[in-house]
C-alpha positions, 0 to 999 in steps of 0.5 A: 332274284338276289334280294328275295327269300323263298319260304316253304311253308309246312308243319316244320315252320307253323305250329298246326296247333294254334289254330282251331280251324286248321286242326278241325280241317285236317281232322275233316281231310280238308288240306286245301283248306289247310292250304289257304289258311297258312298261305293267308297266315304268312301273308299277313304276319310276314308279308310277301308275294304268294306264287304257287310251284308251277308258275313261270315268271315272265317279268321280274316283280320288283316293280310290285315292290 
């Protein structure tokens, strides 16, 4: 995948500050909320194709661009 850019999402890169409902989700230990919070942030203010760390491609995904 020459022309794509893989982004590791975590505290370093998203301010878990901004957001109310991420702070009271990881005061609650709800990371998977957490976890679908910023997947939905970045996808929405940057974009992109979401995969998770175990998926195989089987195809390349450039007819979805």
């Amino acid at each position: 995948m020459p022309d794509w850019e893989i982004v590791e999402w975590n505290e370093v890169n998203f301010d878990i500050n901004q957001s109310l409902y991420v702070q009271k989700a990881l005061a609650h230990k709800k990371y998977a909320f957490v976890s679908d919070y910023i997947r939905l942030y970045a996808l929405y203010n940057d974009g992109g194709i979401y995969l998770d760390t175990d998926v195989m491609l089987l195809k390349p995904l450039n007819s979805f661009c």
